[in-house]
C-alpha positions as CSV (number, residue, x, y, z in Angstrom):
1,X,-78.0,-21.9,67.2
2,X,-76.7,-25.5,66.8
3,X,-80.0,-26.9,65.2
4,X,-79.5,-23.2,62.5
5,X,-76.1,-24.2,61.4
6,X,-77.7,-28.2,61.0
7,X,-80.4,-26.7,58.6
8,X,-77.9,-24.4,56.7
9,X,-75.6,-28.0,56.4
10,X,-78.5,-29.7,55.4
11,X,-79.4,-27.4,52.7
12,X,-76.2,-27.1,51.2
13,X,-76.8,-30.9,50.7
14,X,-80.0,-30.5,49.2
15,X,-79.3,-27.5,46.9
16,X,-75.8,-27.0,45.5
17,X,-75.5,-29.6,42.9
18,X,-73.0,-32.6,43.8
19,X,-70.1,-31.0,40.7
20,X,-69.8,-27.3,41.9
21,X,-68.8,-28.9,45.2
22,X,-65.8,-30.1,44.7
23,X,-63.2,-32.8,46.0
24,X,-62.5,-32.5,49.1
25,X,-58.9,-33.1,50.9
26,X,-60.3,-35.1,53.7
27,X,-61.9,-38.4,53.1
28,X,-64.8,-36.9,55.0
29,X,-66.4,-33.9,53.5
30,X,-65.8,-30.7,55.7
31,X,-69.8,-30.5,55.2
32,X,-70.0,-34.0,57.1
33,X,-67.1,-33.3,59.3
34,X,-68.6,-30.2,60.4
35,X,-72.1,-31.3,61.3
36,X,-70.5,-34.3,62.9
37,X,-69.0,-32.1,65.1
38,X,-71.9,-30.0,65.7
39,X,-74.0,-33.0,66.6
40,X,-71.0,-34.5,69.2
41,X,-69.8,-31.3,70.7
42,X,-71.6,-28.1,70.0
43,X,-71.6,-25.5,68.3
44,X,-68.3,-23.4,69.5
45,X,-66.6,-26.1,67.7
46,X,-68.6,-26.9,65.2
47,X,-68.0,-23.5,64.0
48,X,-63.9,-24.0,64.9
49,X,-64.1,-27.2,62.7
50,X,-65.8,-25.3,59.9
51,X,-63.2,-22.5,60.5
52,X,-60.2,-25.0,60.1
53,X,-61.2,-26.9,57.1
54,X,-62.1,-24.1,55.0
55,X,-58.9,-22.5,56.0
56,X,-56.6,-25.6,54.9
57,X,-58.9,-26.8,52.0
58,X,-58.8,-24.0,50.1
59,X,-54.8,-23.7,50.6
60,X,-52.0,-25.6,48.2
61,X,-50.9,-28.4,50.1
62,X,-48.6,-31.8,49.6
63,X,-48.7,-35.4,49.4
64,X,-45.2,-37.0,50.5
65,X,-44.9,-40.6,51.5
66,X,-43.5,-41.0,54.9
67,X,-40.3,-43.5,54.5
68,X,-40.6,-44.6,58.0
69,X,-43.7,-45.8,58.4
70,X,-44.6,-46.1,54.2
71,X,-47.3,-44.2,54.7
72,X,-49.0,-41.2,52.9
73,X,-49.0,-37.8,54.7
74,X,-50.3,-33.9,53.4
75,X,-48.4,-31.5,54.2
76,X,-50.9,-28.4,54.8
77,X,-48.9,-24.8,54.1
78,X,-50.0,-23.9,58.0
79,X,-47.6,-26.6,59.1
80,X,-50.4,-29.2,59.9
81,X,-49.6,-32.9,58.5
82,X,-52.7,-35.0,57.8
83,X,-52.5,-39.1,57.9
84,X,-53.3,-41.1,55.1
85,X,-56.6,-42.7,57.2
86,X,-57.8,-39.1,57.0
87,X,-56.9,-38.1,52.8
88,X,-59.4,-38.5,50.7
89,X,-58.8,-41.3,48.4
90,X,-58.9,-39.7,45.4
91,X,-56.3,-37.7,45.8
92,X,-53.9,-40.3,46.9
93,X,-54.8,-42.4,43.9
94,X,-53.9,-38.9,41.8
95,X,-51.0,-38.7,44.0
96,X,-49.6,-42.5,43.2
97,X,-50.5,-42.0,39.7
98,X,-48.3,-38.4,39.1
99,X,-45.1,-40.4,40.8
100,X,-45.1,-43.2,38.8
């Protein structure tokens, strides 16, 4: 099952063109995230990982810098705060640029 969800991943690469994908939150693709996690841990969560991110990727979220640390954070609508490591860069550049 884990080597099916692989191929699907794999074709998605191939075949849906790079701009009807999108910019992603994270600064790792869900695409990439999600076989990652195939590869590491299975598919149970693989298929949990895949579940999550198109939950929270498809769902308004924030950008607020965190005055303790002076760090970005996103604020998911579920509650879930990401760390700047993990936001894809673009979006905090968008971010720095629309609080200027």
């Amino acid at each position: 099952m884990k080597e099916i969800f692989k191929i699907i991943i794999r074709l998605y690469w191939l075949i849906v063109p790079h701009k009807l994908k999108g910019i992603c939150l994270f600064g790792e693709s869900c695409s990439k995230h999600v076989f990652r996690i195939l590869e590491n841990q299975g598919t149970k969560a693989g298929l949990k990982a895949l579940f999550y991110r198109f939950k929270v990727c498809r769902t308004p979220f924030l950008i607020r810098k965190n005055k303790e640390n002076n760090q970005y954070e996103v604020h998911l609508c579920n509650g879930d705060v990401v760390k700047e490591e993990l936001i894809n860069p673009y979006h905090l550049k968008k971010n720095k640029v629309n609080s200027k």
